[in-house]
Kinemage of the C-alpha trace (Angstrom):
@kinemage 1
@onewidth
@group {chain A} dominant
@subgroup {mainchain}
@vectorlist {calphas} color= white
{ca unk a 1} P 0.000 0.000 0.000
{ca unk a 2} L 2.873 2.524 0.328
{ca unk a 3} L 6.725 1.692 -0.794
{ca unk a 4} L 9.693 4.121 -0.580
{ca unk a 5} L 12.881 1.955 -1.035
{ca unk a 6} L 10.805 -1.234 0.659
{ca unk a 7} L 7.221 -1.745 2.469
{ca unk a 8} L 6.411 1.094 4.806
{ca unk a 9} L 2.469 -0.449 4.948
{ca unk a 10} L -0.076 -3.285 3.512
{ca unk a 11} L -1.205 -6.750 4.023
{ca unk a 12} L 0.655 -9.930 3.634
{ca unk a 13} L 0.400 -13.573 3.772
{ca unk a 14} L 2.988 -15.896 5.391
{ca unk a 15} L 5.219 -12.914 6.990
{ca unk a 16} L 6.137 -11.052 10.152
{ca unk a 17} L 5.439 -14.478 11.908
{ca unk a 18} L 1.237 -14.320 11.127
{ca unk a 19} L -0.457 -16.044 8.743
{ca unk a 20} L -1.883 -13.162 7.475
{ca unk a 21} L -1.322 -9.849 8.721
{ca unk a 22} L -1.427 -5.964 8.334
{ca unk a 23} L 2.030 -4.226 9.090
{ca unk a 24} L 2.809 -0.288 9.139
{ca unk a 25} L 6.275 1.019 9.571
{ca unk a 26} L 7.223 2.445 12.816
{ca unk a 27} L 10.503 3.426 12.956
{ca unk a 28} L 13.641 2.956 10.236
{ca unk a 29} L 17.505 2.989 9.996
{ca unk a 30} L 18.308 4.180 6.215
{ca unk a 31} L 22.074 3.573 6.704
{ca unk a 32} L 21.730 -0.406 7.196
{ca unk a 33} L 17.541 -0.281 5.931
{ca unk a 34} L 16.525 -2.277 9.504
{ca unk a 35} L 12.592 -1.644 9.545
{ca unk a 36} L 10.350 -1.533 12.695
{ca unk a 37} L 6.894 -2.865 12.079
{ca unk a 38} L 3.666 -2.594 13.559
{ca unk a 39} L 1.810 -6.041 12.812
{ca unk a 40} L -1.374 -6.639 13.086
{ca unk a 41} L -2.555 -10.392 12.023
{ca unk a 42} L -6.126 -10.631 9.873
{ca unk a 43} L -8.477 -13.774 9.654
{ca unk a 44} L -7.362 -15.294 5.865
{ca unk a 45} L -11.255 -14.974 4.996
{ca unk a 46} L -10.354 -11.224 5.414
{ca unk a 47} L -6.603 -11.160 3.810
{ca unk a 48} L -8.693 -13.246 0.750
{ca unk a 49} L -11.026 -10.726 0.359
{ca unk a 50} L -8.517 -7.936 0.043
{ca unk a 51} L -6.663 -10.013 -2.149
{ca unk a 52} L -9.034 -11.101 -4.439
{ca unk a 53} L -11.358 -7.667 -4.721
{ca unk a 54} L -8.977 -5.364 -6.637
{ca unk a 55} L -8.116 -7.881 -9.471
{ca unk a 56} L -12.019 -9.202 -9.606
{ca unk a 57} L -12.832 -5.330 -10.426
{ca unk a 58} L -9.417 -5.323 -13.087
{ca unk a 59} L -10.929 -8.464 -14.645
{ca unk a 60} L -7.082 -9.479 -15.090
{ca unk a 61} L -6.204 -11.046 -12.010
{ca unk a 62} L -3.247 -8.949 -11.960
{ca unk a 63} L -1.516 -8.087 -8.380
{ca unk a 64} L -2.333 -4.665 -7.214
{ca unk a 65} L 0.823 -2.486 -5.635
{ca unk a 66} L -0.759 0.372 -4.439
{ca unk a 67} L -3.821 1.600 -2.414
{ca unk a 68} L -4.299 4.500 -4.719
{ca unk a 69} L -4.834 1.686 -7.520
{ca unk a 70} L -7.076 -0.163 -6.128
{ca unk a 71} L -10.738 -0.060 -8.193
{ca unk a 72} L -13.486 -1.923 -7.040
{ca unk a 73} L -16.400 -3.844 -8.789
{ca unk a 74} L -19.133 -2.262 -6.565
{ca unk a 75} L -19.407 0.641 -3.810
{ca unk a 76} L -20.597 -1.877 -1.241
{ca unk a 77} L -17.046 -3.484 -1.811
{ca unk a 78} L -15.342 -0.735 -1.478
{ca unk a 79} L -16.932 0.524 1.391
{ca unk a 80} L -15.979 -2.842 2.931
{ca unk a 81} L -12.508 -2.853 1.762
{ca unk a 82} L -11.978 0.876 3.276
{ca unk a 83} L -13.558 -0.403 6.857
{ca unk a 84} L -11.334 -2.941 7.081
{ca unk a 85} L -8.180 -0.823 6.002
{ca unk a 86} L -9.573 1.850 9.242
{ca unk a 87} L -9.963 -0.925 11.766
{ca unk a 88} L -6.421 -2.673 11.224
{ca unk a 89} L -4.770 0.821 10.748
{ca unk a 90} L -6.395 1.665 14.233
{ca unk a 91} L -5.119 -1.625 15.535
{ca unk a 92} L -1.584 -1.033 14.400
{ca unk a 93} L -1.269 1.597 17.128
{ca unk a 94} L -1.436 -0.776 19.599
{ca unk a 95} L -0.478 -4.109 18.079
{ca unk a 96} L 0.424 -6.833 20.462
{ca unk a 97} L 4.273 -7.628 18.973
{ca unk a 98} L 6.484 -5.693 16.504
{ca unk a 99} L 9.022 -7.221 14.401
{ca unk a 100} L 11.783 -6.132 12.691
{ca unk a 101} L 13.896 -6.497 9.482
{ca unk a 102} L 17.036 -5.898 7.782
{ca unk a 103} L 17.072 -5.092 4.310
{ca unk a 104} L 13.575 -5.384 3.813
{ca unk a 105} L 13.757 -9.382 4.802
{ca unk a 106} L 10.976 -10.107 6.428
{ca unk a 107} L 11.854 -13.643 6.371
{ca unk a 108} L 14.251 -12.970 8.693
{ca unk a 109} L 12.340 -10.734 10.760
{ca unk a 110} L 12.922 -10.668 14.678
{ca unk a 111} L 9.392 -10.481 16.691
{ca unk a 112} L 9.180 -8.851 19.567
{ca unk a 113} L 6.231 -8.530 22.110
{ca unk a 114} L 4.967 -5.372 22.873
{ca unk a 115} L 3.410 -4.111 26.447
{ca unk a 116} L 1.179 -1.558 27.484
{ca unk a 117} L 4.149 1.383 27.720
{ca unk a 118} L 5.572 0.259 23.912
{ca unk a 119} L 2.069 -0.024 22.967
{ca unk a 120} L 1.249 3.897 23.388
{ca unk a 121} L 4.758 4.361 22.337
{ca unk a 122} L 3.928 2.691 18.904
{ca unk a 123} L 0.508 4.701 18.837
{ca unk a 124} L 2.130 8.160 19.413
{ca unk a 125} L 4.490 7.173 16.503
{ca unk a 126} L 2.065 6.380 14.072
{ca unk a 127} L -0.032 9.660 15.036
{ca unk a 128} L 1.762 11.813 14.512
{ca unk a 129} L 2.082 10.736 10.517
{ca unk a 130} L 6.389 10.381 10.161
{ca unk a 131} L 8.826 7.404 10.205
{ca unk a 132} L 10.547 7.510 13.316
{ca unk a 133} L 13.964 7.136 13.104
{ca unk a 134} L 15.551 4.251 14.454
{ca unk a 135} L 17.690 4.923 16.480
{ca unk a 136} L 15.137 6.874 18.796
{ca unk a 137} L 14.043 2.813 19.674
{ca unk a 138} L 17.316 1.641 20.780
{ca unk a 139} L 15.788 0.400 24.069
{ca unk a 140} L 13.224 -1.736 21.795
{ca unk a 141} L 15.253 -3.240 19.190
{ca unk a 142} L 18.872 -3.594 21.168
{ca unk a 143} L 19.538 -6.834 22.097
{ca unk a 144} L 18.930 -7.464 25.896
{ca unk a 145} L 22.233 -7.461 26.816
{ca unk a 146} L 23.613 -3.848 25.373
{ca unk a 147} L 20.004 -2.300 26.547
């Protein structure tokens, strides 16, 4: 849904450690591109849905890349689709884990749980509508031991 040099938001199957999930950047390192990601995992009834209404309404089966792409066979669709992009965004400010990547691997992605004081850490993040830098999370993505 929104790309600058790798994923800063959408849905995916099979990554982040969900089966299917929506994820929204938190916080980034451009230097070595490590990625902090609010995830949110989504019922695959739901992830199908968004995965199948875009190319249903191309007629071409074609993957979509971007939200400002997206066309829809119907308005009730749409109206759907855009209720369920609101509720996970509002659920990524308080996700219960994070993970993050390095070089935009999410295969090799390292989750993290989140608790109540990270959890209206993440939320101020994502309010106030920048990429946090990473370094500002150093006490979140540090390994224990150098923390």
């Amino acid at each position: 849904m929104d790309y600058y040099d790798g994923p800063l938001k959408g849905f995916a199957q099979a990554a982040f450690g969900a089966d299917c999930c929506y994820f929204e950047i938190v916080a980034w390192s451009r230097w070595d591109d490590r990625r902090l990601f609010s995830v949110v995992p989504i019922e695959s009834d739901e992830f199908a849905r968004i995965a199948d209404a875009p190319a249903i309404a191309r007629g071409d089966g074609s993957p979509v890349r971007g939200l400002s792409r997206w066309r829809f066979a119907d308005r009730v669709t749409a109206v759907a689709m855009d209720a369920l992009l609101r509720r996970c965004a509002e659920q990524a400010r308080s996700p219960a884990f994070v993970c993050l990547t390095t070089g935009g691997v999410v295969d090799s992605a390292i989750r993290m749980d989140t608790d109540e004081a990270m959890r209206r850490r993440i939320g101020e993040a994502l309010s106030s509508g920048r990429i946090s830098d990473l370094r500002d999370w150093r006490d979140v993505v540090s390994p224990p031991a150098a923390r």
